[in-house]
ChimeraX commands (.cxc) that place a marker at each C-alpha (Angstrom):
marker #1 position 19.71,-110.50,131.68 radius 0.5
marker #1 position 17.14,-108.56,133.63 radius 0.5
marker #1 position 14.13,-110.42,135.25 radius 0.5
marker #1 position 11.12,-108.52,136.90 radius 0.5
marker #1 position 9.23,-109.97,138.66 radius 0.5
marker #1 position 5.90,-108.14,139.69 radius 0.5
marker #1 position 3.23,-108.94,142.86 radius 0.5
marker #1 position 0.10,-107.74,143.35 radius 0.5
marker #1 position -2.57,-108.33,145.78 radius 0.5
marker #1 position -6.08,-109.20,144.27 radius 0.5
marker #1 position -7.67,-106.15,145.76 radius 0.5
marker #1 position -5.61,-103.77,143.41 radius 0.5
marker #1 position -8.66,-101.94,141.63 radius 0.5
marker #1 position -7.00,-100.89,138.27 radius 0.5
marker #1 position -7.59,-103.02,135.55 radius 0.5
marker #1 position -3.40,-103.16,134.47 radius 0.5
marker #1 position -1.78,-104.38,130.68 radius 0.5
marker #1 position 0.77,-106.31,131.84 radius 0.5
marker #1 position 2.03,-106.35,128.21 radius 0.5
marker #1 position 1.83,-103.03,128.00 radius 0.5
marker #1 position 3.72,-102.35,131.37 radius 0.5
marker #1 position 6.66,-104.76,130.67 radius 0.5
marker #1 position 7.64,-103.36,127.45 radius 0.5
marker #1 position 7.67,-100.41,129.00 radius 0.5
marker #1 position 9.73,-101.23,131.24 radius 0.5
marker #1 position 12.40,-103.16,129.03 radius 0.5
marker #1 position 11.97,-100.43,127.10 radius 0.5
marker #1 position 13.38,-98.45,130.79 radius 0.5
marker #1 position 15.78,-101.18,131.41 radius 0.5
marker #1 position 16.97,-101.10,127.69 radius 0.5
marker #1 position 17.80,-97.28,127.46 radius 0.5
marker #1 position 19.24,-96.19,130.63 radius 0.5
marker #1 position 20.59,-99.38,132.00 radius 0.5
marker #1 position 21.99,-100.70,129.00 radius 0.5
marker #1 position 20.44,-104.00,129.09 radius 0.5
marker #1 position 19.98,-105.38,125.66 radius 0.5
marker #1 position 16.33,-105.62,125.10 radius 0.5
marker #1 position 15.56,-109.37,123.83 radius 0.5
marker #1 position 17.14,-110.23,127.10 radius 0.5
marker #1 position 14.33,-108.89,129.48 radius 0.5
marker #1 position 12.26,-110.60,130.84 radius 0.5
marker #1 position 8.93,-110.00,132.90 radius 0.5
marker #1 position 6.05,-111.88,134.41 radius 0.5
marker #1 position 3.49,-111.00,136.78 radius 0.5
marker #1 position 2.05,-112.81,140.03 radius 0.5
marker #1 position -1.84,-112.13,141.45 radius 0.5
marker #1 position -1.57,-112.66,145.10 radius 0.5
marker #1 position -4.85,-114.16,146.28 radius 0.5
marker #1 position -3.40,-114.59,150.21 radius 0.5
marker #1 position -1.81,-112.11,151.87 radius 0.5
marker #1 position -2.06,-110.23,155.46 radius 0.5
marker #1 position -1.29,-106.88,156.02 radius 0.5
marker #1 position 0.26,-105.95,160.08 radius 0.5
marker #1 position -2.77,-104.08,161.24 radius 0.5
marker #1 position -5.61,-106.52,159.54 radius 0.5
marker #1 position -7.12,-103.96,157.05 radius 0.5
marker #1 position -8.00,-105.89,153.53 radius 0.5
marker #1 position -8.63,-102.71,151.89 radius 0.5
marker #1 position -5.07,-101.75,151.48 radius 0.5
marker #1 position -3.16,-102.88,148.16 radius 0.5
marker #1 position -0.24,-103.56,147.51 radius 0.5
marker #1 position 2.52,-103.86,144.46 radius 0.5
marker #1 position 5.91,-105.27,144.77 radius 0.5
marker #1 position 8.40,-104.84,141.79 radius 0.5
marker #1 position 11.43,-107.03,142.13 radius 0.5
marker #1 position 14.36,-106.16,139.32 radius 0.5
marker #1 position 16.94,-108.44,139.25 radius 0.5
marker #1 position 20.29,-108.16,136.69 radius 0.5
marker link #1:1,2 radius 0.2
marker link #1:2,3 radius 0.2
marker link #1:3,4 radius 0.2
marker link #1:4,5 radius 0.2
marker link #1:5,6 radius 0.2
marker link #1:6,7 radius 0.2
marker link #1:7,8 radius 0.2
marker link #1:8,9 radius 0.2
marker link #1:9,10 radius 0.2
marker link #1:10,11 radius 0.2
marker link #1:11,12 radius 0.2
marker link #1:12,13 radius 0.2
marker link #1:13,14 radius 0.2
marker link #1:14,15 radius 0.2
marker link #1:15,16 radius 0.2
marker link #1:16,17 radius 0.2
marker link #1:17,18 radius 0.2
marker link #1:18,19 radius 0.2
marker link #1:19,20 radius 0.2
marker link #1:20,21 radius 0.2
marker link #1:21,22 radius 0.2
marker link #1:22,23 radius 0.2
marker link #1:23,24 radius 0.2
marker link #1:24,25 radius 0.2
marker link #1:25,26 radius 0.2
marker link #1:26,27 radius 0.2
marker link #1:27,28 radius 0.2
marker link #1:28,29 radius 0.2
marker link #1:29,30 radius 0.2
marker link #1:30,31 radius 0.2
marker link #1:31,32 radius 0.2
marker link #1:32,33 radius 0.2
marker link #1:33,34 radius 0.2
marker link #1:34,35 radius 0.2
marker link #1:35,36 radius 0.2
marker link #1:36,37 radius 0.2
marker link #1:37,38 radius 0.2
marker link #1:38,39 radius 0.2
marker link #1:39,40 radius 0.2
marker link #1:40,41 radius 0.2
marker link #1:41,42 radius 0.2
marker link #1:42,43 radius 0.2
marker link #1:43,44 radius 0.2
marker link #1:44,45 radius 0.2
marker link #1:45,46 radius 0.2
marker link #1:46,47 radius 0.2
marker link #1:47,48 radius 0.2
marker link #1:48,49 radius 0.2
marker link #1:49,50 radius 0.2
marker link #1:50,51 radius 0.2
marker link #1:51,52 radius 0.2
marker link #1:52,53 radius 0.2
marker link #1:53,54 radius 0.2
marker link #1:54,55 radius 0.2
marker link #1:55,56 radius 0.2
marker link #1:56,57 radius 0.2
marker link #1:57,58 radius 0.2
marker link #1:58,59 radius 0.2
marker link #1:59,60 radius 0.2
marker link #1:60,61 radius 0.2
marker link #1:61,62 radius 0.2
marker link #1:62,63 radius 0.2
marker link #1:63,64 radius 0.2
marker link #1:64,65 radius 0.2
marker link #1:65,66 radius 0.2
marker link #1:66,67 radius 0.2
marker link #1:67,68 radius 0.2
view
């Protein structure tokens, strides 16, 4: 049963369809992995505090975690 779990910072600038982008992705999952489709799940996290190493808030980030 495939999970993903996606993080972004709040400073990503795109505008993203998370419903859009996660049944894509089963869709992914689905046809070359083999998972069976109703089994995927996906959910999405906004990440309000973070710190990057050198102290620039300009950069974002996204973190896709896939987990069978």
């Amino acid at each position: 049963m495939p999970h993903l779990r996606l993080e972004y910072t709040a400073n990503v600038p795109q505008k993203v369809d998370f419903d859009a982008l996660f049944l894509e992705l089963h869709h992914t999952l689905a046809d070359v992995g083999g998972a069976a489709l109703a089994n995927c799940k996906g959910r999405a996290f906004r990440l309000d505090d973070y710190v990057y190493a050198g102290g620039n808030s300009d950069v974002a980030f996204v973190h896709l975690d896939v987990r069978v």
